[in-house]
Residue, then its C-alpha position, 0 to 999 in steps of 0.5 A: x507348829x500347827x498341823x494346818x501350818x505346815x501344808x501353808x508352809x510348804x506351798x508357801x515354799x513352792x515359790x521360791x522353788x519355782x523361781x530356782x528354775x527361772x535360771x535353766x529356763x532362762x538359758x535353755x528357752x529365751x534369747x540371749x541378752x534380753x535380760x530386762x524385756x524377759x522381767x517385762x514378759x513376766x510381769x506385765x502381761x500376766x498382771x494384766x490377765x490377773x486383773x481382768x475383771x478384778x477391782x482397781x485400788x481405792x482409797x490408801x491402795x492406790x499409793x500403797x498397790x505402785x509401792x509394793x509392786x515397784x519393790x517386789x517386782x519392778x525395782x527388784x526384777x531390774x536389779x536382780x538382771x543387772x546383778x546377774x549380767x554383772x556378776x557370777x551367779x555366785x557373787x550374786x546369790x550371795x548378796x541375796x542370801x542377805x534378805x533375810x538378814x534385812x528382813x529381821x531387822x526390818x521386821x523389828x523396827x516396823x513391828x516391834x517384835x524384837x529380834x530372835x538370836x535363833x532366827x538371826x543365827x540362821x540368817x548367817x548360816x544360811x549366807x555360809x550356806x550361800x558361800x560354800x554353795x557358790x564356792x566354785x564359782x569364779x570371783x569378780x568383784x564388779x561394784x555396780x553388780x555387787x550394789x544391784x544385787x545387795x539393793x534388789x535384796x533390800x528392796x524385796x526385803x522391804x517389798x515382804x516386810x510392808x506386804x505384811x505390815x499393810x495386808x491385803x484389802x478386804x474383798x479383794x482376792x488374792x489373784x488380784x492383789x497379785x495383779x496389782x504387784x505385777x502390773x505395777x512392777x511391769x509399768x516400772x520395768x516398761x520404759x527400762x526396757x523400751x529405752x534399754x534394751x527394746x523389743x525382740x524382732x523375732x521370736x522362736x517358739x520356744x521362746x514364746x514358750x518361755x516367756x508364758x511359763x515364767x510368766x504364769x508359773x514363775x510369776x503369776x502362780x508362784x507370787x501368789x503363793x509368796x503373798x499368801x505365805x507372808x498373809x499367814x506366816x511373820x517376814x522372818x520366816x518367810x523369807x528364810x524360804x528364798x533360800x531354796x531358790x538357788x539350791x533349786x537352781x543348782x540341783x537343775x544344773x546337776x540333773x538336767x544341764x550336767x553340772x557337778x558337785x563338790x564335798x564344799x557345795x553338797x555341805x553348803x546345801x545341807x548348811x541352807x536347808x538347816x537355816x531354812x529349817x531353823x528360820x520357820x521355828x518361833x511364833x507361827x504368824x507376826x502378832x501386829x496386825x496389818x492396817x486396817x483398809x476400807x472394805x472393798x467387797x462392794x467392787x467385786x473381785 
């Protein structure tokens, strides 16, 4: 691993140790029950303020952008709140431990790199990690939730895997291929949201406060980084880093919410932290190249 790798690596981290804090903020600032208006707060209007300005898709973008947005954002964010609705925290942050799983063997069949015994080895021991992690959470098997959340791991899987396959277009900037994601992500969540849940009639100021913080730091700043991460880095070791996201949450509840640790839960953070470790040794970027894209640096930025 390169000395240039590892700063890339660690603000390649950053985004799912920002997404750790969405839970804390999500309870501590927004309105309860509106689970999927606050997935449309995050990404509608920062993918609008992200495109401003910027270039709209061409040619095999402006099927390819709606795909990638619908993955990593819409289709996930939706299945994401259901899960979470639905099912313990627990529960949940198990199933999702699964992507790098999902990735590994997604990765091999859309690359042809094969799969790495270590990197899959690390996969499962980051699950175990997830378990005892979440092991004094209570247990209720809801099979809707337990179906939301295996697919919002698929999909993001999937959402990561065809990031890197298809790349980033040339002359366009990564504020807004991040855009794109999120606007299209947030057109998909629009009507759920309208016919489910509607509109809030009124919001407090520290709602509002809320919303901008997961919107441009949850969202904005930390896809960002997401993407930029799978630009230089393979699918498999990237996505070993979302595993930070729970251990994150978890480490707010116990410092700012008072939560408490078990020898089980404090063993299953250390277990993670050793799979993530695990899952970033290998080749430091995939060997295929993303498909080419009509160069776009005549349209701006």
């Amino acid at each position: 691993m390169g000395r240039q790798a590892l700063p890339l690596r660690y603000t390649a981290a950053l985004a799912p140790m920002i997404w750790g804090t969405t839970y804390i903020a999500t309870t501590e600032w927004l309105p309860p029950d509106r689970p999927l208006f606050a997935a449309l707060m995050r990404a509608l209007p920062v993918g609008i303020l992200l495109l401003w300005r910027g270039a709209a898709p061409r040619g095999a973008w402006v099927w390819r952008a709606p795909v990638l947005g619908t993955l990593n954002i819409g289709v996930f964010f939706a299945l994401l709140f259901v899960g979470a609705y639905r099912l313990p925290g627990g529960v949940a942050a198990v199933a999702g431990s699964l992507q790098p799983i999902v990735v590994i063997l997604l990765a091999a069949l859309v690359f042809g790199s094969g799969i790495r015994l270590l990197q899959m080895a690390a996969a499962v021991l980051g699950t175990v990690g997830m378990v005892l992690l979440m092991s004094g959470s209570a247990v209720h098997l809801d099979v809707i939730g337990i179906a939301a959340a295996l697919g919002g791991a698929v999909s993001m899987a999937c959402g990561t895997v065809l990031t890197k396959r298809w790349g980033r277009p040339d002359g366009i900037s990564l504020r807004v291929f991040t855009g794109w994601q999120l606007f299209s992500g947030g057109l998909v969540l629009l009507p759920l949201t309208l016919l489910i849940e509607g509109v809030p009639t009124h919001l407090s100021p520290v709602n509002v406060l809320g919303y901008a913080y997961l919107a441009l730091i949850g969202a904005a700043l930390a896809y960002a980084l997401w993407f930029r991460g799978i630009e230089q880095f393979t699918p498999a070791a990237v996505t070993f880093l979302s595993l930070l996201s729970p251990v994150v949450a978890s480490l707010l509840g116990y410092f700012g919410l008072g939560q408490s640790f078990t020898f089980w839960q404090l063993t299953g953070i250390a277990v993670i932290l050793v799979a993530v470790t695990a899952g970033q040794l290998g080749p430091a970027s995939a060997t295929s190249k993303p498909d080419a894209a009509p160069p776009l640096d005549r349209i701006g930025r």
